[in-house]
C-alpha positions as CSV (number, residue, x, y, z in Angstrom):
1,X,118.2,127.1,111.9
2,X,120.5,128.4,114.7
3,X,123.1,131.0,114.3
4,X,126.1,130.1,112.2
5,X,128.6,129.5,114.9
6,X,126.2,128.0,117.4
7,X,126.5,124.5,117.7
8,X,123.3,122.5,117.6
9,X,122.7,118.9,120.1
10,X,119.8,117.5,119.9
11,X,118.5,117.1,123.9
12,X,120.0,114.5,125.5
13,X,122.6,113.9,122.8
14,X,126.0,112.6,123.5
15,X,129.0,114.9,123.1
16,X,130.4,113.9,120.1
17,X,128.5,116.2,117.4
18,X,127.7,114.2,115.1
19,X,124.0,112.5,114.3
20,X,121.5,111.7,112.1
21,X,117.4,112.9,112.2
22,X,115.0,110.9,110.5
23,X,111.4,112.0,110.0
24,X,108.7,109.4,109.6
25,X,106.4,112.3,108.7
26,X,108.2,112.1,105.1
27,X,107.9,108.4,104.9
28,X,104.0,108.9,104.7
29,X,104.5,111.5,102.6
30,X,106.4,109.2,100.6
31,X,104.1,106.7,100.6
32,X,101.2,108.7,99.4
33,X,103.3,109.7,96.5
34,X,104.0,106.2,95.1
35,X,100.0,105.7,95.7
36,X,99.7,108.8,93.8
37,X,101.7,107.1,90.9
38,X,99.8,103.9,90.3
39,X,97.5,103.5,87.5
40,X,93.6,103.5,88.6
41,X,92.6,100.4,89.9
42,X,95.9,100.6,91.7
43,X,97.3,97.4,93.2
44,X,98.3,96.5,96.9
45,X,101.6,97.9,97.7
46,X,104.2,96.4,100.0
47,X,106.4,99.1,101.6
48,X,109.6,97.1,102.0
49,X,111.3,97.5,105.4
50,X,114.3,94.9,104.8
51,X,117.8,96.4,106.3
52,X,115.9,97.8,109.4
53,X,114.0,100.0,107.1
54,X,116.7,100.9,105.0
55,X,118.6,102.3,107.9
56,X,116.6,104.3,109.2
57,X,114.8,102.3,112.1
58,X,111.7,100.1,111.2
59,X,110.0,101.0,114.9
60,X,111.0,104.7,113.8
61,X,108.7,104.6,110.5
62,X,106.2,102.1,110.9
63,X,104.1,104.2,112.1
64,X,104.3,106.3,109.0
65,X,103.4,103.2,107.0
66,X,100.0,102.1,108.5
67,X,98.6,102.9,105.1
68,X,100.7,100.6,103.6
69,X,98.9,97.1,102.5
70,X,101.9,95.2,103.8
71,X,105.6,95.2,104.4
72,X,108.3,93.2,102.9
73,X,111.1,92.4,104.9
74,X,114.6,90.2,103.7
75,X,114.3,87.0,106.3
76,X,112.0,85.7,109.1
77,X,113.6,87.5,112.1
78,X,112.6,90.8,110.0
79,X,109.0,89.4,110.2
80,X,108.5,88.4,113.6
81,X,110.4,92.2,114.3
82,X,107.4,93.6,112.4
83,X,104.9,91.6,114.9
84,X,106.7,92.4,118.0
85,X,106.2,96.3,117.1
86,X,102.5,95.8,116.3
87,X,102.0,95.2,112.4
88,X,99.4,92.6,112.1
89,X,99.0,93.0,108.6
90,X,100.2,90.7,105.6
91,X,104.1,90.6,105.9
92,X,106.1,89.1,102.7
93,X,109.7,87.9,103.1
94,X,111.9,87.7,100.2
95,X,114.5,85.4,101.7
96,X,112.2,82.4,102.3
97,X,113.2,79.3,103.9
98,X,117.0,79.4,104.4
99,X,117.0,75.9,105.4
100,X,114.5,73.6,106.4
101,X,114.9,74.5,110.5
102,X,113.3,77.7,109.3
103,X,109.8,76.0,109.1
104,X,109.7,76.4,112.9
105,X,109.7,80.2,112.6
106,X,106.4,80.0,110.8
107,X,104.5,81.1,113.8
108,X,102.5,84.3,112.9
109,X,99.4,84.1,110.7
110,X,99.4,86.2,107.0
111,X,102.9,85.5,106.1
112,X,104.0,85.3,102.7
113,X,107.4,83.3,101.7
114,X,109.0,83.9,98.6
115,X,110.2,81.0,96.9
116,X,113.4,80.4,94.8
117,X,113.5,76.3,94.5
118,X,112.0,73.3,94.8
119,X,113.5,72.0,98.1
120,X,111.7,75.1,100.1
121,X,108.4,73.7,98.9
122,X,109.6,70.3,100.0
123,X,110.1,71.6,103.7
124,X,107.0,73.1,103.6
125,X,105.1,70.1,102.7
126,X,106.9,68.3,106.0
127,X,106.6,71.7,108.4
128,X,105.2,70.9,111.7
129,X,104.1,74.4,111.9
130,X,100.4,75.0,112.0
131,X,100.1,78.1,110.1
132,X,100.2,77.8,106.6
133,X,102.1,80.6,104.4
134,X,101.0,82.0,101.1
135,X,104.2,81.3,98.6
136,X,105.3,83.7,96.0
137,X,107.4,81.8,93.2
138,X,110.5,84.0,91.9
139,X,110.6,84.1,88.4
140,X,114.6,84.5,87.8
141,X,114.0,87.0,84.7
142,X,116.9,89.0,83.6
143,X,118.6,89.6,87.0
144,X,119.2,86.3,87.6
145,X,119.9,86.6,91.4
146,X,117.6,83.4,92.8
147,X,114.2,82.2,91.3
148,X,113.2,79.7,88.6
149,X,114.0,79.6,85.2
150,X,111.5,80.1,82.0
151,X,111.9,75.8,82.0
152,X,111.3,75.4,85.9
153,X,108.9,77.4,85.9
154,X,105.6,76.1,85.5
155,X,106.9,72.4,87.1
156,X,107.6,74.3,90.3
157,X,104.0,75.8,90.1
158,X,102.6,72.6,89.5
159,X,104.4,71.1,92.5
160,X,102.9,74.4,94.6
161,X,99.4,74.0,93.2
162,X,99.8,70.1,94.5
163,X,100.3,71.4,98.1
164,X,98.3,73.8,98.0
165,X,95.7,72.1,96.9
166,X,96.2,69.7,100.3
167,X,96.1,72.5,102.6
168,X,100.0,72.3,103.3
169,X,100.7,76.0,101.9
170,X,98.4,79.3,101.0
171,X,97.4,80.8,98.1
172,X,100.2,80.6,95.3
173,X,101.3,83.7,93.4
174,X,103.9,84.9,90.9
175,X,106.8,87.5,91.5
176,X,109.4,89.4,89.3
177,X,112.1,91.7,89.8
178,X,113.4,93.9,87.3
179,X,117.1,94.2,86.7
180,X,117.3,97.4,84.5
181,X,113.7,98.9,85.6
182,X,115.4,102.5,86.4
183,X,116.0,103.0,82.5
184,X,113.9,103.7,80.1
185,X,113.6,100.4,77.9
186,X,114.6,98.5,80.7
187,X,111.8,96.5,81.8
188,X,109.5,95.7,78.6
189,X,111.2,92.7,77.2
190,X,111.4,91.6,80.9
191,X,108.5,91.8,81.7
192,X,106.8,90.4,78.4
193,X,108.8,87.5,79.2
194,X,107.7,86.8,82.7
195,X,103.9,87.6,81.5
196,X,104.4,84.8,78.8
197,X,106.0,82.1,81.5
198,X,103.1,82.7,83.6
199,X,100.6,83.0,80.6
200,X,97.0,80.4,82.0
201,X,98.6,80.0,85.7
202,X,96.1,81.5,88.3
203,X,97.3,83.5,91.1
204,X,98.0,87.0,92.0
205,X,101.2,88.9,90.6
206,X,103.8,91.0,92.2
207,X,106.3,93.4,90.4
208,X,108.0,96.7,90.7
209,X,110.3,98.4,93.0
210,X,110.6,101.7,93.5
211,X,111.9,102.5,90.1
212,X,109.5,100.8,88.2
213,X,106.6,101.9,89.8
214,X,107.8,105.7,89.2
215,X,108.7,105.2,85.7
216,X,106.8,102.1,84.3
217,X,103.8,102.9,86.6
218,X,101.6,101.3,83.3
219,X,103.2,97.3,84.2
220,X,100.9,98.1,87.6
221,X,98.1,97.3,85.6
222,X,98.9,94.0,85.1
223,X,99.9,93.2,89.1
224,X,98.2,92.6,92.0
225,X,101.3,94.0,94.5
226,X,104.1,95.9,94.0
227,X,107.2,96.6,96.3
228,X,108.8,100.1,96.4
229,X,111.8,100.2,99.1
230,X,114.2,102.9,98.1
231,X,111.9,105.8,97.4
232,X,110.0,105.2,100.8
233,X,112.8,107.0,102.2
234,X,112.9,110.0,99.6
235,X,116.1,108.9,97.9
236,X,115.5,109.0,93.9
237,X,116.2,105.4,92.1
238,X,117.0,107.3,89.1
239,X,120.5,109.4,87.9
240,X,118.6,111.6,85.4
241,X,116.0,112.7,88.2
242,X,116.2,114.0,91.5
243,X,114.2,113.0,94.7
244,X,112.8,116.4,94.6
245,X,112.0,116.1,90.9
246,X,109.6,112.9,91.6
247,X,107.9,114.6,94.3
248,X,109.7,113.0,97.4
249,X,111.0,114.0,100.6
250,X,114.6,113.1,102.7
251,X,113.7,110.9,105.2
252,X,116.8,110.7,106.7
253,X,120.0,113.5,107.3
254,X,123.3,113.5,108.2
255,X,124.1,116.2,110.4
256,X,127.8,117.3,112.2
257,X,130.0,119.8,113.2
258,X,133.2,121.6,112.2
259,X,135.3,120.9,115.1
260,X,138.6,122.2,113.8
261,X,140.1,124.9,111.5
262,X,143.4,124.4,109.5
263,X,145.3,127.4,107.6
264,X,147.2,125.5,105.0
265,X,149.8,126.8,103.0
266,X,150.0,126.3,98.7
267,X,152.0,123.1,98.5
268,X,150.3,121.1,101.7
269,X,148.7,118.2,102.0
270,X,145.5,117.3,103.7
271,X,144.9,114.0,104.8
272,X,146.3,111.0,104.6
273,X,148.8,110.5,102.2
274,X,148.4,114.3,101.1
275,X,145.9,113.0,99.0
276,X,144.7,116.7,98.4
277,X,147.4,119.6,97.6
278,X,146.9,122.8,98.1
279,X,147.5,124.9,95.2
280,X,147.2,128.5,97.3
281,X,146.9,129.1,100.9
282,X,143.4,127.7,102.0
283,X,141.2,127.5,105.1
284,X,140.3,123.5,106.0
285,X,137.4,122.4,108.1
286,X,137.8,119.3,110.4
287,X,134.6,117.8,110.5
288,X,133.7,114.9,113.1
289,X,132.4,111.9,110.9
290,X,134.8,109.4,109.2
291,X,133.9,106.2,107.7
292,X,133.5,104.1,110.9
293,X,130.2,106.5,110.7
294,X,129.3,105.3,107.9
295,X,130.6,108.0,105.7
296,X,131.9,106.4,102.0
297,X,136.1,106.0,102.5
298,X,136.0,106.4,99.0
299,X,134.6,109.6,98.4
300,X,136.7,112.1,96.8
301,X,137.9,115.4,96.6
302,X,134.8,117.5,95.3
303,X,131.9,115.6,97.6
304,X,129.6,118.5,98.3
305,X,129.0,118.8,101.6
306,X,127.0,121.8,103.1
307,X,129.0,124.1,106.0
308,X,127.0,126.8,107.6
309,X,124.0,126.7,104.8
310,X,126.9,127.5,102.2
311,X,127.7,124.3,99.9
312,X,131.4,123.3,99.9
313,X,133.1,120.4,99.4
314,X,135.5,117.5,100.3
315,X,139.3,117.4,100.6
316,X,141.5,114.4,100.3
317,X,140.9,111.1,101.8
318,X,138.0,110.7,104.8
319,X,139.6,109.0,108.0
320,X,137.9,106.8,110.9
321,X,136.6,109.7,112.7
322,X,137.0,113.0,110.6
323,X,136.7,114.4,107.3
324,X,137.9,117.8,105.9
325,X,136.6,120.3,103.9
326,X,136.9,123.7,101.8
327,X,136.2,126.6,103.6
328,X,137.0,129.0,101.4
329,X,133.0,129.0,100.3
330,X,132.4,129.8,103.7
331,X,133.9,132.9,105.1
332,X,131.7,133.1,108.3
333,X,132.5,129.5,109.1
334,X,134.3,128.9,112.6
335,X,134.4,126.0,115.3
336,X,130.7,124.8,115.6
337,X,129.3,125.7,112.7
338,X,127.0,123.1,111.9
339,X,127.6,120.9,108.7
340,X,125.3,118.6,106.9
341,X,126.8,115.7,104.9
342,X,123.4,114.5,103.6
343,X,119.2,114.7,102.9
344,X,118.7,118.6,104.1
345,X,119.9,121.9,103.1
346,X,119.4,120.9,99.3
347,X,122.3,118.4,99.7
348,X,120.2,114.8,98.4
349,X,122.1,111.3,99.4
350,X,121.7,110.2,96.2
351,X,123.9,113.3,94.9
352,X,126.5,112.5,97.7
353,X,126.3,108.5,96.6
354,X,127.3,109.4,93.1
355,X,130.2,111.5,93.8
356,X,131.4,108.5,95.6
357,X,130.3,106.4,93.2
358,X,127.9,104.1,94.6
359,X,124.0,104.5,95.3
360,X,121.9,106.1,97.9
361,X,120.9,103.0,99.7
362,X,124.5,102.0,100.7
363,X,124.8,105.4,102.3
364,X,121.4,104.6,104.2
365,X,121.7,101.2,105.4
366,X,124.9,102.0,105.8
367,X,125.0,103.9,109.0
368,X,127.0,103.0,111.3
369,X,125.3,101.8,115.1
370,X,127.5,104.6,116.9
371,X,125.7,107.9,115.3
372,X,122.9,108.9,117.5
373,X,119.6,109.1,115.4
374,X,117.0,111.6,116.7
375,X,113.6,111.3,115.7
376,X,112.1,114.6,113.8
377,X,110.3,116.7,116.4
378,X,112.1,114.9,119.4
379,X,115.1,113.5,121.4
380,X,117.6,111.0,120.3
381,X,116.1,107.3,120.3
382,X,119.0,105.4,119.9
């Protein structure tokens, strides 16, 4: 860590001090540990890489997921990214078809389309493309997003098996998502529902995100793939346990500066609006990172934030560019000190998404294309 008042730039960094690292080396790490927490016998696992791998850069970290079985992505761009960069494994994508004009992107072998209506089979049936996906059908279950009901369920198969059957699609399997899986009596009904609907229909199974698979590891038993996404990146799905608790590392920090110092006098505002008062006099950072950073607007007064390896917190209302915090826990700090808004110095996103109230993958994907993200053990790559 360098000196307290030495300010820290990455080589080759642009002068505005603000960026985020992400290591790749934690992804596998992370990876290892969902393995780690399958039942024996363990099924395939997709890592899912939707969002440009949750924000952290999917040429970054695929090379940290080469023991992964496959990738899930959101939508057909997201797959063909994956081939560009060299993945020539099995590559599911959860959007599907979009419209029927999306059968012409069905150019890459081992691709795997998740299906949530009858039409999409019905442009499959008439695709001019040669290669022929494997279809997942989306059992709607209890989040209800997209997917077929308990009643549509097996007609829809039957309508797969059909084409299947005539070479027009792949193998047909069965997928769930949990709505409630990162509580503790939130995915048995669920999922003894969705094992009744498919009850006599061959074809592998796929279930459980991160949260399921750390909590109701036991369902794996029963499945053929599941999909983990969030705690890839060493975020915790959970708000009774901690990333550290589970076993998993930060993939991804938040790193800036204090750029200014403010003596305020008892009775002052800070920020817009003077959405914090002072109550005595009081020393205020200026830290360079506002919300066109990415940085929740709405966090409040009381974010911890992490000045000079001392934790602190957040004052009034975050602006575009800047932020300001207490500096009252952090005596030695002065222009340059180095700050860390999330994932190191004991300061978890997930910690940071819950005092704003939201979750840690908004804060990740959320990162805004103007923060320079360096790579852990090198230079900036964006």
């Amino acid at each position: 860590m360098p000196p307290v008042n030495a300010p820290y730039r990455p080589e080759g960094l642009l002068a505005r001090p603000l960026y985020a690292r992400v290591d790749a080396g934690a992804v596998a790490h992370n990876l290892a540990r969902l393995r780690a927490a399958l039942p024996a016998g363990a099924p395939r696992l997709w890592a899912t890489v939707k969002a440009d791998a949750y924000g952290h850069g999917l040429a970054r970290v695929l090379p940290a997921l080469r023991d992964a079985d496959g990738l899930a992505v959101l939508h057909l761009d997201e797959a063909r990214a994956c081939r560009r960069l060299g993945w020539r494994g099995p590559v599911l994508v959860y959007g599907g078809l979009y419209s029927q004009a999306d059968t012409l992107l069905l150019d890459t072998p081992d691709l795997h389309l998740v299906i949530t209506h009858a039409a999409q089979l019905q442009w499959l049936a008439q695709s001019p493309a040669a290669e022929r996906p494997a279809v997942w059908l989306r059992f709607a279950g209890d989040i209800h997003h997209t997917g077929f009901s308990a009643d549509d369920y097996r007609p829809a198969f039957e309508l797969a098996a059909g084409l299947a059957a005539r070479g027009l699609i792949g193998e047909v399997g069965h997928l769930n998502h949990y709505a409630r899986a990162d509580e503790a009596d939130g995915v048995a009904a669920a999922d003894t529902l969705f094992r009744q609907v498919i009850n006599g229909l061959p074809g592998p199974v796929s279930t459980s995100n991160s949260a399921a698979v750390l909590r109701h590891g036991v369902l794996a038993a029963g499945t053929q793939w599941v999909r983990p996404g969030l705690a890839l990146y060493g975020a915790s799905p959970f708000a009774d346990r901690s990333a550290a608790d589970l076993g998993l590392l930060p993939a991804m920090s938040l790193h800036s500066q204090v750029v200014g110092i403010q003596r305020v006098k008892a009775g002052a505002g800070v920020g817009y609006s003077g959405a914090f008062q002072a109550v005595a006099p009081m020393d205020v950072g200026i830290v360079t990172c506002g919300y066109a950073d990415g940085y929740p607007r709405h966090a409040p007064t009381g974010t911890p934030v992490v000045v000079a390896g001392a934790r602190t917190r957040l004052l009034g209302r975050v602006s575009m560019d800047m932020m300001a915090v207490d500096l009252g826990p952090v005596p030695r700090a002065a222009i340059g000190s180095p700050v860390t808004l999330w994932g190191a110095d004991g300061l978890p996103v997930e910690e940071v998404a819950s005092s704003a109230g939201t979750i840690a993958a908004e804060l990740l994907t959320g990162l805004s294309a103007r923060v320079p993200v360096a790579q852990a053990g090198a230079g900036p790559v964006r």
